[in-house]
C-alpha positions as CSV (number, residue, x, y, z in Angstrom):
1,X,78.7,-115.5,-177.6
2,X,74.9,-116.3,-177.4
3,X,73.6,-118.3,-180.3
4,X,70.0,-118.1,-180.9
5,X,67.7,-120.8,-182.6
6,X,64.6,-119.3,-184.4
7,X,61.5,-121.5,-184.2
8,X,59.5,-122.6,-186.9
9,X,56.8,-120.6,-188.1
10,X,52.9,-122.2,-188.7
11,X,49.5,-121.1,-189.3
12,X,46.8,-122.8,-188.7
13,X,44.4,-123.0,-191.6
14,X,40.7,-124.1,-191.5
15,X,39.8,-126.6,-194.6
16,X,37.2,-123.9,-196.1
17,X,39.6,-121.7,-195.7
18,X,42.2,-124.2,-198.1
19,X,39.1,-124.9,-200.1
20,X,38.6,-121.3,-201.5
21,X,41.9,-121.0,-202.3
22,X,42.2,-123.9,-204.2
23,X,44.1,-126.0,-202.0
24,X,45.6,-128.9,-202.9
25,X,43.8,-129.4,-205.6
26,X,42.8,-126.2,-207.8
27,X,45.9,-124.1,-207.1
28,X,47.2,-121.4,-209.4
29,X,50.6,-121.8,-210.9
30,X,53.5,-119.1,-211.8
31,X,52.0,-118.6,-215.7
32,X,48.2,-117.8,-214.6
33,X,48.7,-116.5,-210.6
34,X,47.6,-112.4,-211.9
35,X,44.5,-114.2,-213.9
36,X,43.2,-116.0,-210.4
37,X,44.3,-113.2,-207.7
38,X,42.3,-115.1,-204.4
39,X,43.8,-118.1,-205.5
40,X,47.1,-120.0,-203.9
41,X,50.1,-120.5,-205.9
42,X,51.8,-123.7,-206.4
43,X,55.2,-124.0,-205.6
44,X,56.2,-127.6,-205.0
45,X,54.6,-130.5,-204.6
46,X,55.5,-134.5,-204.0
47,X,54.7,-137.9,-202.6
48,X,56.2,-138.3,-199.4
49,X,54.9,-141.6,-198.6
50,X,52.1,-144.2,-198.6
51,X,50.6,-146.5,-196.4
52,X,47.9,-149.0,-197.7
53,X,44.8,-147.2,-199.0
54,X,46.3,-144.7,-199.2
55,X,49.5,-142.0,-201.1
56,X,51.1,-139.1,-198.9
57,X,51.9,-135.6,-200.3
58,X,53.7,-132.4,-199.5
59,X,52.3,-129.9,-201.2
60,X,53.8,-126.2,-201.3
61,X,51.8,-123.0,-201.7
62,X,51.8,-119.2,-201.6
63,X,49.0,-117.9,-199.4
64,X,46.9,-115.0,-201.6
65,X,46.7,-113.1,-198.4
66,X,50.1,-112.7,-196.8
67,X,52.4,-113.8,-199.9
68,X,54.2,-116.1,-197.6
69,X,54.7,-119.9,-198.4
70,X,53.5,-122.5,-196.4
71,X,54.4,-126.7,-196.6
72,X,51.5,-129.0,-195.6
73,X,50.5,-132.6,-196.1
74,X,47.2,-134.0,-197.6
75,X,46.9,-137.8,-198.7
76,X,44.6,-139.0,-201.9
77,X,43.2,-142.7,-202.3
78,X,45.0,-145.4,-204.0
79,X,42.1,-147.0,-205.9
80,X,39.3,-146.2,-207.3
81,X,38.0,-147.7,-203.8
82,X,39.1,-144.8,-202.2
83,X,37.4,-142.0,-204.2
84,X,35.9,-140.4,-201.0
85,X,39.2,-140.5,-198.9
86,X,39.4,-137.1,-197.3
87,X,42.2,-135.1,-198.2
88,X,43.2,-133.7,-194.6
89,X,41.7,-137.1,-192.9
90,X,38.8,-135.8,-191.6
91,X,40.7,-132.8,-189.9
92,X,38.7,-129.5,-189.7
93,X,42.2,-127.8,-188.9
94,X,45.3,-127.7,-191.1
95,X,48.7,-127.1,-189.5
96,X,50.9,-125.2,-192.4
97,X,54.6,-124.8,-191.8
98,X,56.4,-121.5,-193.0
99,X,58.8,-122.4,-195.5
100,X,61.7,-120.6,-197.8
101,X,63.1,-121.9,-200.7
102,X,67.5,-122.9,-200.2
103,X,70.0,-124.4,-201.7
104,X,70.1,-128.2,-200.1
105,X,72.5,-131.3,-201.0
106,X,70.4,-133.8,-201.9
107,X,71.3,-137.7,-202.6
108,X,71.3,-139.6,-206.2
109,X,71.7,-142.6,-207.9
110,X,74.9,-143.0,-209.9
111,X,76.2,-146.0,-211.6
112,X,78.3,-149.0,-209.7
113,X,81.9,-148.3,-209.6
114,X,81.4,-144.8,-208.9
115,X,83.1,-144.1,-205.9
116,X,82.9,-140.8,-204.1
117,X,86.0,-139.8,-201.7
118,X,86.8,-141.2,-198.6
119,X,85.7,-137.8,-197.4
120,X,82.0,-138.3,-198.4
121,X,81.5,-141.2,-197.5
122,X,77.9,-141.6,-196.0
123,X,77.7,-142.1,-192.5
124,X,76.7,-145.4,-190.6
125,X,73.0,-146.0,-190.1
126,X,72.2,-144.8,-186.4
127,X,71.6,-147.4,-183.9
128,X,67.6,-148.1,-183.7
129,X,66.5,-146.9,-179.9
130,X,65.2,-150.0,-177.8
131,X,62.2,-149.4,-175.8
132,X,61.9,-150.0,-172.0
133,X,59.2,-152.2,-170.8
134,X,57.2,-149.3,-170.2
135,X,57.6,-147.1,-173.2
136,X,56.3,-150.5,-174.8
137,X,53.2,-151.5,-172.6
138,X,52.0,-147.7,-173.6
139,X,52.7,-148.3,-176.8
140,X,50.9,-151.5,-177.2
141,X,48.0,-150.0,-175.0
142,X,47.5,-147.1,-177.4
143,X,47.6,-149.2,-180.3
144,X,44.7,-151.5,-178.8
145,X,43.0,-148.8,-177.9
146,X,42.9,-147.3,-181.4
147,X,41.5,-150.6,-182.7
148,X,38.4,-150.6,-179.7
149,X,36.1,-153.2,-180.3
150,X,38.1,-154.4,-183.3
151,X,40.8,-155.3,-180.7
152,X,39.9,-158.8,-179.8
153,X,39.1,-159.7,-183.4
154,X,42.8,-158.8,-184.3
155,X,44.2,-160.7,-181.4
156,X,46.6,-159.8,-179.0
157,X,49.5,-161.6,-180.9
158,X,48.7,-160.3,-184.2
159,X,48.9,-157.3,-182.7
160,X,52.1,-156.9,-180.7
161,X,53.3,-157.9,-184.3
162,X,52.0,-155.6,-186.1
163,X,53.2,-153.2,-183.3
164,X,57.1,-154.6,-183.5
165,X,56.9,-154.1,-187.2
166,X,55.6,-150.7,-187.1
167,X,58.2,-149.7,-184.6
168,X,61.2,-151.3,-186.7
169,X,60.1,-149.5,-189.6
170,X,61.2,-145.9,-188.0
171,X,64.0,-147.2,-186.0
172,X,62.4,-148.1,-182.4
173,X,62.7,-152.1,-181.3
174,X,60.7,-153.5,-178.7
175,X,62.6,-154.7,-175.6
176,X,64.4,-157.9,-175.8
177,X,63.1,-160.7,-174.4
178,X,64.8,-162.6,-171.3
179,X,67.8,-164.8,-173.0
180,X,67.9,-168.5,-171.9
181,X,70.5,-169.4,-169.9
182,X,71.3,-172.7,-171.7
183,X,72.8,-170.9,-174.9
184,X,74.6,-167.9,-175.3
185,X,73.2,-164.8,-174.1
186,X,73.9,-162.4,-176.8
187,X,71.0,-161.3,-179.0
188,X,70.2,-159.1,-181.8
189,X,67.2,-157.8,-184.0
190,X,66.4,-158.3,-187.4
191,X,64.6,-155.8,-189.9
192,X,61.3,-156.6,-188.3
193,X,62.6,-156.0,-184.6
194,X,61.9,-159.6,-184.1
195,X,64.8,-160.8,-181.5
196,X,67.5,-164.0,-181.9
197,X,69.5,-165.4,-179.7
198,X,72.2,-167.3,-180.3
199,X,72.3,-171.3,-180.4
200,X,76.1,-171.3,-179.6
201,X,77.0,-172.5,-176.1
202,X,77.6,-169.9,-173.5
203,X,81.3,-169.8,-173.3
204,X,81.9,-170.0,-177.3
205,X,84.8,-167.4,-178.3
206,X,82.5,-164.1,-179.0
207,X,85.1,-163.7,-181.7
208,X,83.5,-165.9,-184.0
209,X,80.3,-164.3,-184.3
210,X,76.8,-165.6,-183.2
211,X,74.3,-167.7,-184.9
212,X,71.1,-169.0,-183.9
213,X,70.6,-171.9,-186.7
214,X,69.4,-169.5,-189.5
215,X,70.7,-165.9,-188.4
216,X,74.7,-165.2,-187.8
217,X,75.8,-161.8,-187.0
218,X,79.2,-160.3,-185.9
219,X,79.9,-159.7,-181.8
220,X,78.7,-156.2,-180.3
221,X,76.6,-155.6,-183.0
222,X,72.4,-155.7,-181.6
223,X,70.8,-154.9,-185.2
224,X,72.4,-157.3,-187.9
225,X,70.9,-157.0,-190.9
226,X,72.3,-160.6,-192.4
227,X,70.9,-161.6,-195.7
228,X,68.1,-163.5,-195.6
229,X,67.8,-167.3,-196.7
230,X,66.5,-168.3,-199.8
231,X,63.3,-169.5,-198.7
232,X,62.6,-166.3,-197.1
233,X,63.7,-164.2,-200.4
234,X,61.4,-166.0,-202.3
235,X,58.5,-165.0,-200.1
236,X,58.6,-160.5,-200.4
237,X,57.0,-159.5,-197.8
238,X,53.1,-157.2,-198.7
239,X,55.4,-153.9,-198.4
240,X,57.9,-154.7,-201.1
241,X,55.7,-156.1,-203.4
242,X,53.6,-152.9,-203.3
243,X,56.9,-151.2,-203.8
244,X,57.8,-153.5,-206.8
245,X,54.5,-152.5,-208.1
246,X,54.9,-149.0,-207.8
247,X,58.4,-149.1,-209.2
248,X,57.3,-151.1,-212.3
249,X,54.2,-148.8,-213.1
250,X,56.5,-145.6,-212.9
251,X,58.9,-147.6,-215.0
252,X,56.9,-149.1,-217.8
253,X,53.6,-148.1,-217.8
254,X,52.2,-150.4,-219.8
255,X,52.7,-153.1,-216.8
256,X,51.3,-151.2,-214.1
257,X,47.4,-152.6,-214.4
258,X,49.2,-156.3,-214.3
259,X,51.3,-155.5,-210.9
260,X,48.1,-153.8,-209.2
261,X,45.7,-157.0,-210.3
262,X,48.6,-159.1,-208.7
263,X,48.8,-157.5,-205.2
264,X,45.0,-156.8,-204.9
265,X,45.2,-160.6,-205.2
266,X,48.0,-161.2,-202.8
267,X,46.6,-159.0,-200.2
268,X,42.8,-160.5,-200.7
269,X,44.4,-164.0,-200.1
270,X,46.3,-163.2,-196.9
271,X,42.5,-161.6,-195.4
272,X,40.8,-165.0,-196.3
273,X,43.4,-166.8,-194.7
274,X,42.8,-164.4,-191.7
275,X,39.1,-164.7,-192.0
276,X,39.4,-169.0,-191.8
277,X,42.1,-168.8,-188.9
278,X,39.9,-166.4,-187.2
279,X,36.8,-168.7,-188.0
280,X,39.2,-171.5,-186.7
281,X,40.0,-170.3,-183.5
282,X,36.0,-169.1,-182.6
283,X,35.0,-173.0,-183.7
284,X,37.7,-174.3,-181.7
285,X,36.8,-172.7,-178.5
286,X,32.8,-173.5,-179.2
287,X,34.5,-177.9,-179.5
288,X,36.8,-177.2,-176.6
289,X,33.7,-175.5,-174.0
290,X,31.1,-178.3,-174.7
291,X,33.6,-180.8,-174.9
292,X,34.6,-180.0,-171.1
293,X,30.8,-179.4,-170.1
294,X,30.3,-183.1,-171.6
295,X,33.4,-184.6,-170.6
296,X,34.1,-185.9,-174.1
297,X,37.6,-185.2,-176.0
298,X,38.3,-182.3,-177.3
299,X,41.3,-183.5,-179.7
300,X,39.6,-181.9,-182.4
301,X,40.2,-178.7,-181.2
302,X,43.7,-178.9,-181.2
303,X,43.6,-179.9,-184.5
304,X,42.2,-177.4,-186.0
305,X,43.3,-174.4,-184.0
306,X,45.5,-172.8,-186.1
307,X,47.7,-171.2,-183.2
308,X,48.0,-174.8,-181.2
309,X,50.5,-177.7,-181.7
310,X,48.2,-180.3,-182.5
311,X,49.6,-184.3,-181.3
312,X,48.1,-187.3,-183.0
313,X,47.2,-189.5,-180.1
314,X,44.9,-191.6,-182.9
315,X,41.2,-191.3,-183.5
316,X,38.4,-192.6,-180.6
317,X,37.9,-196.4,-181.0
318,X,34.6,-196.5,-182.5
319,X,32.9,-197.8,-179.0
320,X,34.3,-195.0,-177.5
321,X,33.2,-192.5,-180.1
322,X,29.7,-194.2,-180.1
323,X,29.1,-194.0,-176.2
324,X,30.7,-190.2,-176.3
């Protein structure tokens, strides 16, 4: 028996196109579709998703020319900063995906001590894939090449993690780093796809798990996901303070304008700190260069370089500092 898959339908729309039809924004709905005939109909629409500036959205319409129903994706601005973010980001071209309304099992939230069967129990979460070298120095390539001349402001270690972030957040880790002989071998990732290895001494029984000091995790599994410690739950990370926000202002209202002042402020303090480290590092290498063309110590450097381990070897005797 020969079983055939049916591939998805699309259409490609052009934004004028969406535009005179109302789409996303001016649609018709179910009550008033006879009144505005050249218009698309509403069927569905949601947040999918969000990433800084901006909100994701499916939206689902009936085309006034075909009657068939099509699923595509626009994004709005956040803030009132983002009034002129472009719906289809700047696309001339929409890709709309055929759809059909079916019956689906979806998931919910039920109270604790609500068990369901054995038999429906969810599955395991699936194993995150781990990138070879390769698949890695392409994906770090495309990533600086995206940024262009904003590259080498960024940095390349702010960037490889941002990268490693990125890539945990859909499931994809970077390749492990070489493990150092002096300790056991066996490593694992956390939620951030940084990689530990463990402190234990290389022929420690595996039965006992690994730990590297602050992480432990059981042997054989290479994505633990141990509880932080309680220094690190009391600093959230930007994404689930935004998340916190947005949960709160769908919750109670009335708190939302609060949560928003407090992580404009949380994110504007973590882009000054960037802009001083970044001013750092550029007055650093400006001490370091004339102190090498002039032979005179360039201690200072180190010191304020916020990416070097600065030693105190004491300050120039003032002879010393008076003849340099």
């Amino acid at each position: 028996m020969t079983t055939q898959t049916a591939q998805a339908a699309a259409r490609v729309f052009h934004r004028d196109q969406l535009d005179a039809w109302g789409v996303p924004f001016d649609l018709a709905d179910a009550d008033n579709a006879a009144e505005f005939p050249e218009a698309a109909v509403e069927l569905h629409r949601e947040q999918v998703g969000s990433r800084r500036w901006v909100s994701v959205h499916e939206l689902v319409f009936r085309a006034p020319d075909d009657g068939k129903a099509y699923r595509v994706t626009y994004q709005q601005g956040l803030t009132e900063h983002q009034d002129g973010t472009d719906e289809w980001d700047d696309r001339d071209h929409v890709v709309g995906e055929e759809v059909e309304q079916r019956p689906a099992t979806v998931m919910e939230w039920q109270r604790v001590g609500d068990h369901p069967a054995d038999d429906e129990q969810p599955r395991p979460h699936p194993a995150p894939r781990i990138l070879d070298d390769d698949e890695y120095e392409a994906a770090y390539a495309a990533a600086r090449g995206t940024l262009g001349r904003h590259a080498a402001r960024v940095g390349s270690v702010v960037l490889a993690e941002a990268l490693t972030v990125a890539l945990a957040a859909v499931g994809i880790l970077a390749p492990a780093p070489e493990p150092d002989p002096d300790t056991c071998p066996e490593m694992f990732a956390d939620r951030e796809g940084d990689w530990h290895q463990c402190a234990e001494d290389p022929g420690h029984d595996p039965a006992d798990g690994h730990n590297d000091g602050e992480w432990s995790w059981p042997h054989g599994d290479t994505y633990a996901r141990p509880e932080p410690d309680e220094d690190d739950q009391a600093q959230p990370t930007d994404a689930e303070i935004v998340e916190h926000a947005r949960t709160i202002g769908l919750a109670e209202p009335e708190k939302a304008p609060a949560f928003v002042k407090a992580v404009r402020d949380h994110l504007a303090a973590e882009e000054q700190q960037r802009a001083a480290d970044d001013h750092a590092r550029h007055l650093a290498e400006q001490i370091t260069t004339l102190g090498k063309a002039r032979g005179w110590s360039t201690w200072a450097a180190d010191y304020i370089h916020p990416d070097r381990e600065f030693v105190d070897t004491g300050a120039p005797e003032p002879d010393e500092a008076q003849q340099q």
